[in-house]
N, C-alpha and C positions, 0 to 999 in steps of 0.2 A: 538174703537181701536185707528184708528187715525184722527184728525177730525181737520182741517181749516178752519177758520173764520175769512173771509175779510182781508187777509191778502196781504198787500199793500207795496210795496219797491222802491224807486226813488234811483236812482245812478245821481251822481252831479245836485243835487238839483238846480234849480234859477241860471244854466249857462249856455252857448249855448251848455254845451253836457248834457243836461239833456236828463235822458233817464226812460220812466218808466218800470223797471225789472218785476214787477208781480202787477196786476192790479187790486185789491181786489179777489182774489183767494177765492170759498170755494170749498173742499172737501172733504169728508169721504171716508174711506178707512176701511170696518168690519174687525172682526178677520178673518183671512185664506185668503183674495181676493191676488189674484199677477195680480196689475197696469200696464199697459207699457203706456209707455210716448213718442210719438214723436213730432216733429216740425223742423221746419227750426235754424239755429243758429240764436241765440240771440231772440228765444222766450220764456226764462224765464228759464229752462228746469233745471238749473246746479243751477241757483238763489234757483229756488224752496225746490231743497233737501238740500243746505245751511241754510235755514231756519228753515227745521225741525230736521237738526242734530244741531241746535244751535251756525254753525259756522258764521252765519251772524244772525242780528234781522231784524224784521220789522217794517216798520216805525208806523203803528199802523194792526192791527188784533190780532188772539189767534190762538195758538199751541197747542192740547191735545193731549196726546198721556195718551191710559188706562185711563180715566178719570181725567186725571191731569194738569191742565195747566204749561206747562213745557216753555211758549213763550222767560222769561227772565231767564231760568235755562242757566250754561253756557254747553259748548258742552264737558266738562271733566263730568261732571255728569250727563247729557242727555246720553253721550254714553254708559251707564248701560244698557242702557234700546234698544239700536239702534247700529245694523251691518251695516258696511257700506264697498264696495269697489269701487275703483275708475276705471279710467280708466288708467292710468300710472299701470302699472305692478310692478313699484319701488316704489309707495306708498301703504301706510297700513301693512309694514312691516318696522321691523330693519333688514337690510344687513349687518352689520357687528355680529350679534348676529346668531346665531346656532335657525334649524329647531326647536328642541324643547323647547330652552327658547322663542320663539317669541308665540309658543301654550301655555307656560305658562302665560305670557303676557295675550293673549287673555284669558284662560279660567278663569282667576281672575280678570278679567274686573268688572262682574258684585256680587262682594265675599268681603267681609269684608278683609282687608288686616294687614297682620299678618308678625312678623320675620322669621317662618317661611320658610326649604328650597319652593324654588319655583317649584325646580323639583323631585320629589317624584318616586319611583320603581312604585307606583300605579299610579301618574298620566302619567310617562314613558308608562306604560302599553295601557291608556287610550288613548295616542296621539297616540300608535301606532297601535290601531285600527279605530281609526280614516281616518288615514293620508291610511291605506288600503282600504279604499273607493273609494279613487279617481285614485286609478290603474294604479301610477303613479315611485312605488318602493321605497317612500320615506319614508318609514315606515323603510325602512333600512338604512335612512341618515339623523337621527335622531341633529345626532351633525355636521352636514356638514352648513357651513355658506348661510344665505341665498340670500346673496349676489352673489354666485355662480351659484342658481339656474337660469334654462331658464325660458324666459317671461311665458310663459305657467304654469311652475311650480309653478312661485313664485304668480301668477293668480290664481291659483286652491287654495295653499296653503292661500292668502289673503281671498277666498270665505270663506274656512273651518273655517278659524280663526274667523270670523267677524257673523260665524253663530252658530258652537256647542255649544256654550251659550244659545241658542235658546234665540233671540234680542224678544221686542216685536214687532219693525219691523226690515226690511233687505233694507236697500238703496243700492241699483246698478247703478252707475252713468256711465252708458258707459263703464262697466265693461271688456267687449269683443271688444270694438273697434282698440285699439291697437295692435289684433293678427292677425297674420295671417290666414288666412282661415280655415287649419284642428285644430289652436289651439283654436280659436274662437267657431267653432264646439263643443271641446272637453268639453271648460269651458262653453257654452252654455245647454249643455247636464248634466252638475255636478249640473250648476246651478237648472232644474228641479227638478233634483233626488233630491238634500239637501231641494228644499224649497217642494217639496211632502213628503218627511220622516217626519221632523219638522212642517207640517202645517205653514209655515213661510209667516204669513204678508210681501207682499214687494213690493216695489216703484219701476221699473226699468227702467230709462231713455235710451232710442235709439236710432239711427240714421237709425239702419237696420230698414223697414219696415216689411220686413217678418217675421225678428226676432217678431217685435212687435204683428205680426199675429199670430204667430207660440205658445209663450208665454202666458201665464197668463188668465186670466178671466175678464177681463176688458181692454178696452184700453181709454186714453186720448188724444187727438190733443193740442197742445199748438200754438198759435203765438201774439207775442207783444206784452207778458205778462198774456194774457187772456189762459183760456180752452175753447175752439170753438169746440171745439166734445167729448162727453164721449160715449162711445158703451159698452155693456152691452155682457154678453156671449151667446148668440144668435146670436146677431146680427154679433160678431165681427168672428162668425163661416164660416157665408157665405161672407166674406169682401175679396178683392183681393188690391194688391197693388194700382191697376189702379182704386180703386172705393176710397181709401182715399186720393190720388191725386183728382180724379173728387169734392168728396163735401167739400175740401179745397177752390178747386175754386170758388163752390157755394155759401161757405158762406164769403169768402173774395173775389169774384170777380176779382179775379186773379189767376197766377199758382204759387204754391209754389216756394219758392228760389230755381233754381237750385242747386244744391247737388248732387253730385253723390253717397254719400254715403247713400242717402233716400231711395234711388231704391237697393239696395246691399242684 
């Protein structure tokens, strides 16, 4: 599904800020596993899913994704295949464009593109069963700009968009960091529900630990570039906050960057 090989990236190469971003990375990633991603800042974590949505290269390694090497595809046509949300609530949408052209947008992401209207009685239909999912009443504010919506909405509504395409993967870069607690909650909770409906491959970078517990089938430790723990769904069952702090320290012989947002 998704598979990384020795994939290597230097930020200002040969000056006294050279920094190495990711340090021959490999990983796979099967059909259906949901990843979570922690570490301290500035180990790799935001480099790594720029890489595989094609908005950054690397300096040498290989990208597959579905059996294709996609490493020097650009990230206008990689994003057929790849959902992505950020953490800014004002990206992965147009704000000045109404709820349901930004879901046409999205739903013909991955679609042969035609003159064709873009918003259709049947695809009106479509979005508006959709957008009833997330129980949020905006299946009735179909033409309200979205620019207007709250951080939470325009959050959920980025999830929706970036996945009923069903990607062949879902990148989550901090998706929830930005909200507040019960909105965090809310879009942490859609986020299950949509990637268990869809069976959805996904990457999801955190800062929450719990979150990162709580989440997915898999988890990864990043620092300095490198992966320094992958925990498997067993393992990562019986894991508490205070046991991925302890073998942080075990295996780099120190305590993680304070963060307060690790422990959150």
């Amino acid at each position: 599904m998704l598979h990384l090989n020795q994939i290597h990236r230097v930020f200002n190469e040969g000056t006294p800020d050279e920094k190495i971003a990711l340090d021959n990375i490999n990983l796979t990633l099967d059909k259906g596993d949901f990843v979570t991603v922690i570490g301290s800042n500035g180990a790799g974590k935001s480099t790594l899913m720029n890489i595989i949505s094609g908005v950054m290269l690397p300096d040498h390694g290989q990208v597959e994704l579905d059996g294709k090497d996609v490493t020097y595809m650009t990230e206008y046509n990689r994003s057929k295949m790849i959902g992505r949300v950020f953490q800014d609530p004002m990206a992965g949408t147009a704000p000045s464009m109404t709820i349901e052209e930004n879901l046409a947008i999205a739903y013909s992401r991955n679609k042969r593109r035609s003159l064709r209207l873009g918003v259709t009685k049947k695809r009106r239909e479509l979005f508006q069963e959709v957008l009833e999912s997330l129980h949020l009443g905006l299946e009735d504010r179909l033409n309200a700009k979205v620019g207007m919506l709250s951080g939470g909405e325009r959050q959920a509504l980025s999830l929706l968009m970036a996945t009923f395409t069903e990607p062949s993967i879902l990148l989550l870069d901090e998706h929830t960091a930005a909200l507040d607690p019960a909105r965090a909650e809310l879009i942490t909770n859609l986020t299950q529900e949509i990637v268990d409906k869809y069976h959805l491959t996904t990457l999801m970078v955190t800062h929450n630990m719990q979150q990162a517990l709580d989440l997915g089938n898999r988890l990864i430790m990043m620092d300095k570039g490198q992966i320094i723990l992958e925990v498997n769904e067993e393992q990562k069952a019986k894991l508490s906050i205070e046991d991925l702090l302890n073998e942080f320290q075990r295996i780099r012989g120190t305590k993680m960057a304070s963060d307060r947002a690790l422990l959150s």
